[in-house]
BAVEXZA-126426 format. One record per residue: residue in one letter; y negated, z negated, x of N, C-alpha, C in turn. Coordinates in steps of 0.1 Angstrom, whole numbers, plus 5000, padded with zeros to 4 digits. Layout:
BEGIN
AYZXYZXYZX...
end
This chain:
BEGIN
X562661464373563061524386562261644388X562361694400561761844407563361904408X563161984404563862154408563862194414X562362254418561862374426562062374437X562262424443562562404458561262404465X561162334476559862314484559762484484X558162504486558062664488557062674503X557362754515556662694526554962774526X555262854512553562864511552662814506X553062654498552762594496551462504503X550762404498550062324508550662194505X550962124516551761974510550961854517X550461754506550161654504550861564504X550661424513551861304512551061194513X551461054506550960914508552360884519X552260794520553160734537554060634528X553460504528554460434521554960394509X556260414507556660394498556960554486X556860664499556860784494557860834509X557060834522557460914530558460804534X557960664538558660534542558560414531X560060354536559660234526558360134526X558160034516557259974521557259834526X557159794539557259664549556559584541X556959444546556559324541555159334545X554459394556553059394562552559534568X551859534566551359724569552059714583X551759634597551859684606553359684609X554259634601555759594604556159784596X555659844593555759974584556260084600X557660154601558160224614558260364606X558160474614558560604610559860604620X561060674614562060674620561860794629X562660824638562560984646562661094634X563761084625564561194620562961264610X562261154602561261174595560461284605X560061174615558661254624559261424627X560761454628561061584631560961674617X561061584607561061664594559161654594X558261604598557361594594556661734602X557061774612556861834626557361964619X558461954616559162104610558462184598X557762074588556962134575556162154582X555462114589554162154591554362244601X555262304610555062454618555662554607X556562504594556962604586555362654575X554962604573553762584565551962654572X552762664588551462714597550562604591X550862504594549762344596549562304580X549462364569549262334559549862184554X550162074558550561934559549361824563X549161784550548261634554548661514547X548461364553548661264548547561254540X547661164528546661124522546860974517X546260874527546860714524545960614526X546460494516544960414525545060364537X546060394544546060364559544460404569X544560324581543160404583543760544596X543160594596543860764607544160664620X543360584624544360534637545560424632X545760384625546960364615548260524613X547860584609548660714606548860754620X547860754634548460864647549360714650X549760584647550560504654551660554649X551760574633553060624628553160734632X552660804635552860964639552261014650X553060974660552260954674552761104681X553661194675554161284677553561444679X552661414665551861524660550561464651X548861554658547961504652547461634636X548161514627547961614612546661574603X546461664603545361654593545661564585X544561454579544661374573543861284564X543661224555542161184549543260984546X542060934553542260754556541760674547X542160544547541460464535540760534522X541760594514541560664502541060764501X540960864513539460964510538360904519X538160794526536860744529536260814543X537460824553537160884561538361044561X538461154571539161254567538661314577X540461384587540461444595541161584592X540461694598540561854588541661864597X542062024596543362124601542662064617X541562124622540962134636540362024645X540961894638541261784644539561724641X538561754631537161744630536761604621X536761474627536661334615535361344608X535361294598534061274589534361144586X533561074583533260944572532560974559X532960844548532060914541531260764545X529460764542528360724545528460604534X528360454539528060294534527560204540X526760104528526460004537527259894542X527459924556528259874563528359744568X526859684565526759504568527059454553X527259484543527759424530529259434534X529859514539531359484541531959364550X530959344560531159254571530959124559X529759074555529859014545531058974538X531859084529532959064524534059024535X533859074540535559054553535258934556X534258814558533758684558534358574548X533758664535534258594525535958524522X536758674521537658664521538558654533X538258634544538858534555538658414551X537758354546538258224544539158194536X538858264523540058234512541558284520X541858344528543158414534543158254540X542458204550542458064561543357974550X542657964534542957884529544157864516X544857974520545558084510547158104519X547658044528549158084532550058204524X550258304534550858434527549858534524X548658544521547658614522547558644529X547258824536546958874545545958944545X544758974548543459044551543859134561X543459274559543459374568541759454565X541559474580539859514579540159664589X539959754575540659934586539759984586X538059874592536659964598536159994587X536560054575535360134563535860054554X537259994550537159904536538559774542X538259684534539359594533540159604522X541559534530542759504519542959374517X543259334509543759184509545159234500X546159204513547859194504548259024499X548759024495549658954485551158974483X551859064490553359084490553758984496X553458854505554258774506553958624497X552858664489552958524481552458584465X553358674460553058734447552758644436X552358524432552458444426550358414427X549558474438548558474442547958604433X548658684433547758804425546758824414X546958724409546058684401544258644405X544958594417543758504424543258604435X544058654441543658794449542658884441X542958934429542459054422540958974422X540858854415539558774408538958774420X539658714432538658674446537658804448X538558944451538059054450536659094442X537359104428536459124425534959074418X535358984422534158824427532958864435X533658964442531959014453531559154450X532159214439531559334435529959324435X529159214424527859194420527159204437X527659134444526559134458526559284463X528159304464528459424471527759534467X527359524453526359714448527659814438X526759904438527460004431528160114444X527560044452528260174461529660104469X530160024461531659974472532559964453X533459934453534659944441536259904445X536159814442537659764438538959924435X540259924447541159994442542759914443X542959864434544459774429545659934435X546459834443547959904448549159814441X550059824450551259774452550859654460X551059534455550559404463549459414469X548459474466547259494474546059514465X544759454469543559464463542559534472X541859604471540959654483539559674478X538659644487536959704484537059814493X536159894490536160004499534960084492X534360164502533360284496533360344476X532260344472532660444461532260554461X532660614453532460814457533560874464X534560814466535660944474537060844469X538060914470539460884465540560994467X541960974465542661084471542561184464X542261234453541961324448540561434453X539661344453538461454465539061494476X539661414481540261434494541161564498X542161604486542661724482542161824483X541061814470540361914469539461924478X538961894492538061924498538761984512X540461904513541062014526541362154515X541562154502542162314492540862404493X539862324505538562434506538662494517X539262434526539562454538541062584545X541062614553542462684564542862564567X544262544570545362654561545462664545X544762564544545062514528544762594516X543362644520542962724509543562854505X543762824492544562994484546162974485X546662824485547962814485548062684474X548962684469549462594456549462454457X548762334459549062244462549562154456X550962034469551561984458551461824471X551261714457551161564466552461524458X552161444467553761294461553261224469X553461124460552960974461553560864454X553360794451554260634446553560524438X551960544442551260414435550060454428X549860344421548160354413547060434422X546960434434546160484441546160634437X548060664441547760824439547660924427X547260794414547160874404545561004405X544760924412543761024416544161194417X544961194427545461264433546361364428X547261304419547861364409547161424397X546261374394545461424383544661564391X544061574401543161634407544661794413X545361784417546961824418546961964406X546961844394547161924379545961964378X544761974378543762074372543962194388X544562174399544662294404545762384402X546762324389547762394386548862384397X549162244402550162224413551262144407X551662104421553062004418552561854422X552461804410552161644412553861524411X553861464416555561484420555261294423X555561234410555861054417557061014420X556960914428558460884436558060754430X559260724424559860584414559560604402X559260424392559160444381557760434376X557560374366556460384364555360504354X554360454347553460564343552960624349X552860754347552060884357551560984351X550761024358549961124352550961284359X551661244370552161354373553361414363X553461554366554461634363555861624365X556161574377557361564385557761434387X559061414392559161284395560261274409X560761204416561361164426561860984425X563360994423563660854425563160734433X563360764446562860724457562560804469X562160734480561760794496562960894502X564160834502565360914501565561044495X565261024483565261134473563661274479X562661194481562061284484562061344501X562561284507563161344523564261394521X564961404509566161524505565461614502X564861634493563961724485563561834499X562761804508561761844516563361894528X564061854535565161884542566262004534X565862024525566562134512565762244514X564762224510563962344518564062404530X563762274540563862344553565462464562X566262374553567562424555567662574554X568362644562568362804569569162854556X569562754546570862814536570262774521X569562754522568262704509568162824501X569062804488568362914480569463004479X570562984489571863064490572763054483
end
């Protein structure tokens, strides 16, 4: 468990699902309730902006969930990344080798029931939460096109999900490159997160001497821990509270 109470000098880091929200049977079936979006609105004017997602969602993915407020954010692992001042970057691939792959594995999805292919512009996912008994065959299909694909694309394993995407960036750069930035820089940072992906992130967390904080079970490199999504929207609403600390 965490203790500490949120601190609003803090810089806070969040993955989306299965941390901030549960996680849907399909990315797009994935809702932010109202109550979240106000708690999400409230850290981040308590914080003077210091709040970013960090998920493999792609950023127009994140403004559908969060249509409320545009937060800084870094998309598909790090690949792409939107600063405090609304400024996007990509990071730079070759981009006709992915089309290639999204080819490939459309067919095996055609021929695969329960498979779902999602293509978020800079990398694909292929899930498998509705036919978990495929994972096996998902992971291999994957990484079956590494050899064509090069050294510059890499396999990243989630929760029901396999992905190619860029290599060179992950949520951990991602961190470290808004902890260079206003508001972020010269304040403590802390992520929570839920899956294999955000162990990057958590590791990168701990050499800045932060709060690395997993929500569920599981091995982790982080420090902290959080039951569930519940648990950590208590956590964060404890803070915010006018009687916190009383």
């Amino acid at each position: 468990m965490i203790h500490v109470r949120p601190d609003w000098a803090w810089a806070f880091f969040f993955d989306i699902d299965g941390t901030l929200i549960e996680i849907a049977e399909t990315p797009r079936a994935a809702q932010v309730d109202s109550a979240l979006q106000r708690l999400i609105v409230d850290l981040h004017s308590a914080t003077s902006g210091a709040v970013a997602l960090i998920t493999g969602r792609s950023l127009v993915d994140v403004d559908r969930l969060f249509p409320t407020i545009l937060l800084p954010a870094a998309g598909q692992h790090g690949v792409e990344r939107r600063d405090a001042q609304g400024r996007v970057s990509h990071h730079a691939f070759p981009s006709q080798r992915l089309e290639w792959a999204h080819r490939q594995l459309n067919q095996a999805v055609e021929a695969h029931p329960g498979l779902l292919l999602e293509h978020k512009g800079l990398s694909l996912a292929l899930h498998y939460r509705r036919a978990p008994d495929l994972e096996e065959y998902a992971e291999g299909l994957a990484r079956s096109l590494l050899p064509r694909l090069g050294s510059r694309y890499c396999i990243q394993s989630g929760k029901s999900v396999v992905e190619l995407k860029p290599a060179g960036k992950d949520k951990g750069v991602a961190i470290q490159e808004f902890m260079q930035e206003e508001p972020f820089q010269g304040r403590t940072p802390v992520f929570v997160g839920d899956d294999a992906t955000d162990e990057f992130g958590f590791a990168m967390v701990n050499r800045l001497q932060g709060y690395s904080v997993k929500v569920g079970t599981g091995a982790t490199v982080a420090g902290f821990r959080l039951q569930d999504v519940g648990l950590v929207r208590a956590w964060l609403e404890r803070g915010l509270s006018p009687t916190a600390g009383s």
